[in-house]
C-alpha positions as CSV (number, residue, x, y, z in Angstrom):
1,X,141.9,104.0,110.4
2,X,140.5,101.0,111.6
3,X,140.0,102.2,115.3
4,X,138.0,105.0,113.8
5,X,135.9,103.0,111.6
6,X,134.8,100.9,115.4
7,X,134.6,104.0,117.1
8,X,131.7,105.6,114.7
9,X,130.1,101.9,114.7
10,X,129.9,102.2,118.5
11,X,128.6,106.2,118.4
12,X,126.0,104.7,115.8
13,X,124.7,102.7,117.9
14,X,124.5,104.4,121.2
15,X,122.4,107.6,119.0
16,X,119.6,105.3,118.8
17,X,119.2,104.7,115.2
18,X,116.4,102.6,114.1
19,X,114.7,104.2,117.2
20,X,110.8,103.7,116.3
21,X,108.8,107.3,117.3
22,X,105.0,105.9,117.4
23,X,102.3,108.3,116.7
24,X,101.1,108.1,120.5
25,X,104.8,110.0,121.3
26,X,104.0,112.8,119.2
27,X,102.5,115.5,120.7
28,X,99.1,116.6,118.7
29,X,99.4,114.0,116.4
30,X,97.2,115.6,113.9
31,X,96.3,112.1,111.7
32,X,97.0,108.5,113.7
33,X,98.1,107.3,110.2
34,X,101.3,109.8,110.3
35,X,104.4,108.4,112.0
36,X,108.1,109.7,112.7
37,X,111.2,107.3,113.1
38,X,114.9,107.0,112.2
39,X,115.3,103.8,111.0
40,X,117.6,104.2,107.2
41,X,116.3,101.0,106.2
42,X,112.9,102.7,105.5
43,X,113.8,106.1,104.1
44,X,113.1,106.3,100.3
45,X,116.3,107.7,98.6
46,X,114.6,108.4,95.2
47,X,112.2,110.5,96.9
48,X,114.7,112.2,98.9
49,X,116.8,113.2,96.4
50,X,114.4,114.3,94.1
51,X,113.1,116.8,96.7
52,X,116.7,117.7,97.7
53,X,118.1,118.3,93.7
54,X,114.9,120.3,93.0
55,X,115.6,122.3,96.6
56,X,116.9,125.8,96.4
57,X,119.4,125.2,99.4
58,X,120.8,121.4,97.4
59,X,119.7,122.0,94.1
60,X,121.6,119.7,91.5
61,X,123.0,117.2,94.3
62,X,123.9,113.9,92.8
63,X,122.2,110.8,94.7
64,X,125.2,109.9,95.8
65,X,126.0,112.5,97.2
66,X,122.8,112.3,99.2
67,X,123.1,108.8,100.1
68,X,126.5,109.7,101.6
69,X,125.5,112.9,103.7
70,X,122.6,110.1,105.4
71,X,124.9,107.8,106.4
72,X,126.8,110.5,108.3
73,X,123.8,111.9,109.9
74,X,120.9,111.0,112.2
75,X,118.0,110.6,109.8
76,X,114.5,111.0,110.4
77,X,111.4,110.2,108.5
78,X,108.2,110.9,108.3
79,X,105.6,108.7,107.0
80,X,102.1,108.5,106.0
81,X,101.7,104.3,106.6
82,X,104.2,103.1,103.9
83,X,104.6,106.6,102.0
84,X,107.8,109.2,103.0
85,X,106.3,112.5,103.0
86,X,108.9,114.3,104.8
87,X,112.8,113.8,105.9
88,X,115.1,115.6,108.2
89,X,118.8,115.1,109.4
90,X,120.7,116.2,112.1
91,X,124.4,116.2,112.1
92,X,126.1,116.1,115.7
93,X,128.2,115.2,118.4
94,X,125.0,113.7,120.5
95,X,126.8,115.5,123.4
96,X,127.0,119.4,122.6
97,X,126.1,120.5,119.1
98,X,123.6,119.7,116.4
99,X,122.9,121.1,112.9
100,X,119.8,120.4,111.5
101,X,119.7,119.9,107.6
102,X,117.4,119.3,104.4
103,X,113.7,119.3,106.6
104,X,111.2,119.0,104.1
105,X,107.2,117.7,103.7
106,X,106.7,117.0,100.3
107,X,103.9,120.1,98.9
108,X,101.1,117.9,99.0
109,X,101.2,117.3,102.6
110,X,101.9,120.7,104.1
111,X,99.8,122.8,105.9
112,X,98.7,120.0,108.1
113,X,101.0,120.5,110.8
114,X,103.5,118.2,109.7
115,X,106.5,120.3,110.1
116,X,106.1,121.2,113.5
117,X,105.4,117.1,113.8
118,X,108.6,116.3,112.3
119,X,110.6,119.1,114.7
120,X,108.6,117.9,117.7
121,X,110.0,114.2,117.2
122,X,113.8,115.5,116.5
123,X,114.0,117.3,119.7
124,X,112.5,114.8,121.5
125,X,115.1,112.1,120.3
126,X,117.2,110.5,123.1
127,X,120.8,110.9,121.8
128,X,120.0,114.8,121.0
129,X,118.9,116.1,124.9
130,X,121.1,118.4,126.7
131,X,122.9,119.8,123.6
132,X,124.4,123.5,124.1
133,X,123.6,124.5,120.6
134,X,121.6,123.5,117.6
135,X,122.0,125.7,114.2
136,X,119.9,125.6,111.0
137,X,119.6,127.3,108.0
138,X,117.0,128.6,106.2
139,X,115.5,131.6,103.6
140,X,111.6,130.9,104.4
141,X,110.5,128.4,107.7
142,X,111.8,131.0,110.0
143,X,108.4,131.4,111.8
144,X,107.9,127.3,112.1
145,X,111.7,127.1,113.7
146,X,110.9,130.2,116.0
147,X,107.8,127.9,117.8
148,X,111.0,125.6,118.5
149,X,113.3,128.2,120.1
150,X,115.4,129.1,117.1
151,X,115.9,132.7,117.1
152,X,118.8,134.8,114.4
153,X,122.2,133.9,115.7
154,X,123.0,136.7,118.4
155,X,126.4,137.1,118.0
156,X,126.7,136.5,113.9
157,X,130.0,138.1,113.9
158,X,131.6,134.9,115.8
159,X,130.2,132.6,113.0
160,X,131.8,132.0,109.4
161,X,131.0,129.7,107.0
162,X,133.0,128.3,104.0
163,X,130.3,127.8,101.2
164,X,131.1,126.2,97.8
165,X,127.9,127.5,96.1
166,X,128.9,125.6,92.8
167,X,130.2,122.8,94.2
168,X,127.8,119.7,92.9
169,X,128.5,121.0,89.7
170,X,131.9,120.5,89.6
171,X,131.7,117.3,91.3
172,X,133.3,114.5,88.8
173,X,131.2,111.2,89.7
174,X,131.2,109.0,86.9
């Protein structure tokens, strides 16, 4: 258990975590006040989880159950100065695979761009080149993922999925 606990220390910090994106590495940086970067220390739980328990894909998910899926993933933010308007994670390997989970811009900042912002710094992270396959899902961005390269899965008859729909209200976390 211990060897494992070293080995995801030492993946940690090869994936470049804490990485900072500047607004000059953003390609058409609509506002030079906007910026993009993974470091946890600045991502604003409270506003991430009240985004992600009001989501339709997460809606009821206890904080810490949030808190938990961030420190398993690669987290990115995305900032106006001091102010999180917008999060992403990807979950992967950093060698062959990537999912991409929970992208939001918070309602008063969208329309501006800052989605395809936010997807423009993930895939152009370090530890995420070369992958063989990224998967998402979603019910409404399709068009803003499809100006990435995501496209339906063509063969959705080799994919399954085990979904607990209920599963954050069964959760016992007191």
């Amino acid at each position: 258990m211990r060897r494992m606990g070293m080995m995801r220390a030492a993946v940690m910090a090869t994936r470049g975590w804490g990485r900072r994106i500047t607004p000059m590495e953003l390609p058409d940086q609509p506002d030079s006040s906007i910026a993009v970067d993974t470091d946890q220390t600045r991502l604003d739980l409270k506003t991430i989880h009240e985004f992600l328990t009001n989501s339709y894909w997460a809606r009821g998910i206890p904080i810490e159950v949030v808190e938990r899926s961030m420190r398993g993933s690669l987290c990115f933010g995305l900032y106006d100065g001091d102010r999180q308007v917008g999060f992403a994670r990807v979950i992967s390997d950093c060698a062959t695979f990537a999912y991409l989970a929970d992208v939001f811009v918070l309602e008063s900042y969208r329309r501006r761009g800052l989605g395809k912002t936010l997807m423009a710094a993930i895939l152009a992270h370090p530890s995420l080149q070369g992958l063989r396959r990224w998967l998402l899902a979603t019910r409404d961005a399709h068009e803003l993922y499809a100006q990435f390269g995501f496209a339906p899965l063509a063969a959705p008859d080799r994919f399954m999925e085990r979904h607990a729909r209920d599963v954050y209200a069964a959760l016992d976390l007191a």
